[in-house]
C-alpha positions in Angstrom: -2.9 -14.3 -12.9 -5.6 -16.4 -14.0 -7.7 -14.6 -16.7 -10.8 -15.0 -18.0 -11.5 -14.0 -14.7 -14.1 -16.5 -13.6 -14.6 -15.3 -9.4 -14.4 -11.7 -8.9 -14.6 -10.2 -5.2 -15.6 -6.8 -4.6 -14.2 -4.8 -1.6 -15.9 -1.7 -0.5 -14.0 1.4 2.0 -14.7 0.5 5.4 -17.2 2.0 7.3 -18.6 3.9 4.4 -22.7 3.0 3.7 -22.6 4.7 0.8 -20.7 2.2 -1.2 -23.3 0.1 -0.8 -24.8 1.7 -4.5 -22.2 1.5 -6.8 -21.2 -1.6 -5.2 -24.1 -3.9 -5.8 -24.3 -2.1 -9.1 -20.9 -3.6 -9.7 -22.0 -6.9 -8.7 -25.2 -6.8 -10.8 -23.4 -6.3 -13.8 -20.4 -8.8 -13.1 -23.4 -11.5 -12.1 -25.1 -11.0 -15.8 -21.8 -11.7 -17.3 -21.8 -15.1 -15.7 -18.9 -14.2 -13.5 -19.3 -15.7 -9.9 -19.1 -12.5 -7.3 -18.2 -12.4 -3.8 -18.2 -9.7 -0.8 -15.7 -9.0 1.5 -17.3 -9.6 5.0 -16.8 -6.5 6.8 -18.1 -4.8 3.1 -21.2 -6.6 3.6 -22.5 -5.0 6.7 -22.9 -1.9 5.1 -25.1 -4.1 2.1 -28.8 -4.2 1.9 -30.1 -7.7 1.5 -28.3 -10.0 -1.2 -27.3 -13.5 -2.5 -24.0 -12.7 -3.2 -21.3 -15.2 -0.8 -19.4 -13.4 1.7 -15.8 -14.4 2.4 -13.6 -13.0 4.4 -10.6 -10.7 3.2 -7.9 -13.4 4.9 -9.5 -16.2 3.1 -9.6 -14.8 -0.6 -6.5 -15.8 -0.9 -6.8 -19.1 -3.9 -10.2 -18.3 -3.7 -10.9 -15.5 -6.0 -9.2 -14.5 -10.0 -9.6 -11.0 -9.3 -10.1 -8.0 -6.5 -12.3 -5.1 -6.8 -11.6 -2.5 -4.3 -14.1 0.6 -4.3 -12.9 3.5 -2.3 -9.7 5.5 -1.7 -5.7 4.5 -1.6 -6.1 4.1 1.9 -8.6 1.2 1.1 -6.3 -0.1 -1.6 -3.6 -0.1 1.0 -4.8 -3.1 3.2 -5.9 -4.6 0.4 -2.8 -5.2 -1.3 -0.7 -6.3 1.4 -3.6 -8.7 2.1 -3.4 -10.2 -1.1 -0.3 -9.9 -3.3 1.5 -12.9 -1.3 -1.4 -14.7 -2.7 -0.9 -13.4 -6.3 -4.5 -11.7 -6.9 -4.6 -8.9 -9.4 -6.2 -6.0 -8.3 -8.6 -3.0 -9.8 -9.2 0.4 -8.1 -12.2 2.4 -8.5 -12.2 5.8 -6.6 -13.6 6.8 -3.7 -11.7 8.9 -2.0 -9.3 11.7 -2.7 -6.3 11.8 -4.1 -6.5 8.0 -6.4 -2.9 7.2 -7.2 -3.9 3.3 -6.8 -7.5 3.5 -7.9 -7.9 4.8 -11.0 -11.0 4.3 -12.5 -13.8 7.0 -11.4 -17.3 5.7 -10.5 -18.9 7.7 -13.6 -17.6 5.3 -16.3 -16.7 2.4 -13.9 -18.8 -0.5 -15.7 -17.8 0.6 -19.1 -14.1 0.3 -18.0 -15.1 -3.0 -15.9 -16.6 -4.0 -19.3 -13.0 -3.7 -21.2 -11.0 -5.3 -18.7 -13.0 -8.0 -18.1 -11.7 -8.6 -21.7 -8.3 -8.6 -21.3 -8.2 -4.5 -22.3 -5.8 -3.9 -19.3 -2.5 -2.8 -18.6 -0.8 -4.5 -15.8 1.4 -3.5 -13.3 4.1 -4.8 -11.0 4.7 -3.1 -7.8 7.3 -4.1 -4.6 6.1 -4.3 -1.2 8.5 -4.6 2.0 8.5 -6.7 5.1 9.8 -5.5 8.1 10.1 -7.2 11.7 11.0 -6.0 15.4 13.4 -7.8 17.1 13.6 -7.6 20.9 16.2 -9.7 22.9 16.3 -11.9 20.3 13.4 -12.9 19.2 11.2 -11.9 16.5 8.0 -9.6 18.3 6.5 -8.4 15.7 6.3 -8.4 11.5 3.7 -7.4 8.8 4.0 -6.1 5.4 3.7 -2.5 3.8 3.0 -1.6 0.2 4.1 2.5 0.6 6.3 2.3 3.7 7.2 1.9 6.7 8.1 4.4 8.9 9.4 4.7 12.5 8.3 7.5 14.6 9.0 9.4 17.8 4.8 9.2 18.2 4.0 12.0 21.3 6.9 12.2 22.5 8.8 15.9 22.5 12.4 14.6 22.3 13.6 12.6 19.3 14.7 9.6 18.6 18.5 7.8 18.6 19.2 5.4 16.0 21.9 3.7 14.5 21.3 2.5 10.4 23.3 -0.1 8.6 22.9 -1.6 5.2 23.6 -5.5 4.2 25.7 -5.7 7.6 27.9 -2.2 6.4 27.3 0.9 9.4 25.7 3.8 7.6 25.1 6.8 10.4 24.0 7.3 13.6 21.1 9.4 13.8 19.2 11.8 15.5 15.6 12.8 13.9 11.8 12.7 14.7 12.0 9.5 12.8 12.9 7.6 9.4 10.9 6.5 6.1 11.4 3.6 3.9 9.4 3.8 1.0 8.5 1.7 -2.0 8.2 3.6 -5.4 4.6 3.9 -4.8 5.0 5.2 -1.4 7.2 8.0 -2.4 4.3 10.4 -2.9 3.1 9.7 0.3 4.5 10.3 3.5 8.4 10.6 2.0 7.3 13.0 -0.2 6.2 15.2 2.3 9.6 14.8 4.3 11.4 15.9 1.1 12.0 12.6 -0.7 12.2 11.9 -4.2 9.4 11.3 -6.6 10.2 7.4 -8.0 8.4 5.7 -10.5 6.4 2.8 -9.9 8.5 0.3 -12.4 11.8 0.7 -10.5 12.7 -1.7 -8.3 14.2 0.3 -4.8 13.9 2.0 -1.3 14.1 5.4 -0.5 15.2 6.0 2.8 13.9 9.4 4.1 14.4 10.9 7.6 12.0 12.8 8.9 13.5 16.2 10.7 16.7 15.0 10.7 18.9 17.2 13.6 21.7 16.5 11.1 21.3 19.0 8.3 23.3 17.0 6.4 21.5 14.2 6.0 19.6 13.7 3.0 17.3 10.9 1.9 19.0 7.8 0.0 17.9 5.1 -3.1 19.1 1.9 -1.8 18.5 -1.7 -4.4 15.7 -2.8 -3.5 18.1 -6.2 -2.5 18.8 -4.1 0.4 18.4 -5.5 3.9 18.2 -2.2 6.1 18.7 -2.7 10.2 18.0 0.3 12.3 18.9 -0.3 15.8 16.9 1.6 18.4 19.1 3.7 21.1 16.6 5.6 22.1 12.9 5.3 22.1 10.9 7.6 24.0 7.4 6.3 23.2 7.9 6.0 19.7 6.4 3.3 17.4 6.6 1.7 14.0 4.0 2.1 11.4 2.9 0.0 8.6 1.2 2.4 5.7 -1.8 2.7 7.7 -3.0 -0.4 8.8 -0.7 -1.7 11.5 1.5 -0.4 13.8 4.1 -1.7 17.3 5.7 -0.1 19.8 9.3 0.3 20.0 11.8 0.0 22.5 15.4 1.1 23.2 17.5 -1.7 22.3 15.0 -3.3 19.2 16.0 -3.9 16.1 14.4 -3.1 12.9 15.0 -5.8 9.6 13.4 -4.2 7.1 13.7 -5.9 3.3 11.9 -6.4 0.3 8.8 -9.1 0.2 9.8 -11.8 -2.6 6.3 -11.3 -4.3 4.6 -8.4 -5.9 1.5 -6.7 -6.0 0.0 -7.0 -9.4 -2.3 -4.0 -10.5 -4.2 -3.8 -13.1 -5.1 -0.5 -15.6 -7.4 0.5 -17.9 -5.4 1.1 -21.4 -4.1 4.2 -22.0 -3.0 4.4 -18.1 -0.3 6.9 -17.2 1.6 7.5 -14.1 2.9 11.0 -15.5 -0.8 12.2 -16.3 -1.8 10.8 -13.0 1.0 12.9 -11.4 0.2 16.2 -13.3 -3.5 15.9 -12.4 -3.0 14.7 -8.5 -0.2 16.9 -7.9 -1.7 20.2 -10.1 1.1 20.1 -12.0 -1.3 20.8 -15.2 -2.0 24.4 -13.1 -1.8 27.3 -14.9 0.3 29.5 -12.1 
């Protein structure tokens, strides 16, 4: 991480016109600091008129000290995996609903911006995973995930077949509507829904979580995040393989999925004071009076 942060690029929620506000705002008040601003290109469109340089999310990489991203975790999602093999910190300011990755509210946005941007930050370092299909051999398809990735039936009424093993060792056949691994971060998202454990972010692991299992016996299972999981595909159906939300493949009977940990991190960064438990009590009502 490179701080002072001299190049800052802001990245707005796609296909939302109303960031356009806070956004420029945001650049206004970065530009009278002397820091040099840029736009992600697709954020742009939804820009009036302005000088700032627009570069596109696949070429920030090198290019920039520091990512804005305005919007929702959805947003923040792409984002990440876009950027953390290229070592860019990142700051979240919320958009959307829920906020576990962006953090800072719109209200008191520049203030916060204002304290960061002198090195009053906590920063955070999360895991992401890779995963690749492969197909008679061959490697058809890979991309990253920063919550999980997940394998699913998709429309299809029947389940799926699989068979799981762990650094080469034969865990269990299966039968299920489909199976989660999760990064910390991505364990209260779609694994916590299908009964998975809450993990904090600092732990380095993967939750495996399947989803309906037919087995009532099977539970979800914390693996070392040195873990290389294979799932094996006996049965398909029209069922597919999803990255967070941003990317997804087909499946067929006889692929295999390599899932494992990506070598680098996504680095986050806090206002002081940040903390997962009170973001868990307020996003989860957990500070509810029943």
């Amino acid at each position: 991480m490179k701080f002072p942060f001299k190049t800052v690029a802001l990245i707005g929620k796609h296909k939302t016109p109303d960031i356009a506000g806070p956004l420029l705002r945001l650049a206004a008040f970065l530009s009278e600091k002397g820091i040099a601003v840029v736009v992600d290109e697709l954020t742009a469109q939804y820009l009036e008129q302005h000088s700032y340089t627009r570069v596109a999310l696949a070429e920030m990489g090198g290019a920039v000290d520091l990512a804005i991203v305005l919007g929702g975790d959805g947003t923040m999602l792409n984002i990440v995996c876009a950027l953390a093999p290229h070592k860019v910190p990142l700051v979240g300011v919320n958009q959307g609903r829920l906020g576990f990755l962006t953090d800072i509210s719109l209200d008191n946005m520049l203030p916060t911006i204002a304290d960061m941007l002198e090195g009053k930050f906590v920063t955070e370092q999360r895991m992401l995973l890779q995963a690749a299909v492969m197909r008679d051999g061959a490697e058809v398809f890979k991309a990253l995930a920063f919550n999980e990735v997940v394998m699913h039936r998709g429309n299809a009424s029947s389940m799926m077949e699989f068979e799981v093993s762990i650094d080469g060792e034969y865990l269990y056949n299966q039968r299920a509507d489909g199976l989660i691994a999760a990064t910390p971060t991505g364990s209260t998202a779609y694994a916590l829904s299908s009964g998975g454990p809450i993990v904090h972010p600092a732990l380095d692991l993967i939750t495996l979580v399947p989803v309906c299992p037919h087995t009532l016996s099977n539970r979800p299972i914390v693996l070392k995040s040195q873990s290389l999981l294979e799932i094996l595909v006996h049965r398909s159906a029209e069922s597919c393989l999803r990255f967070d939300s941003h990317s997804r493949t087909d499946l067929h009977e006889g692929d295999k999925v390599v899932i494992s940990r990506l070598a680098e991190a996504a680095c986050l960064l806090h206002p002081v004071g940040h903390s997962y438990y009170h973001t868990l009590r307020e996003k989860l009502l957990w500070n509810k009076t029943l």
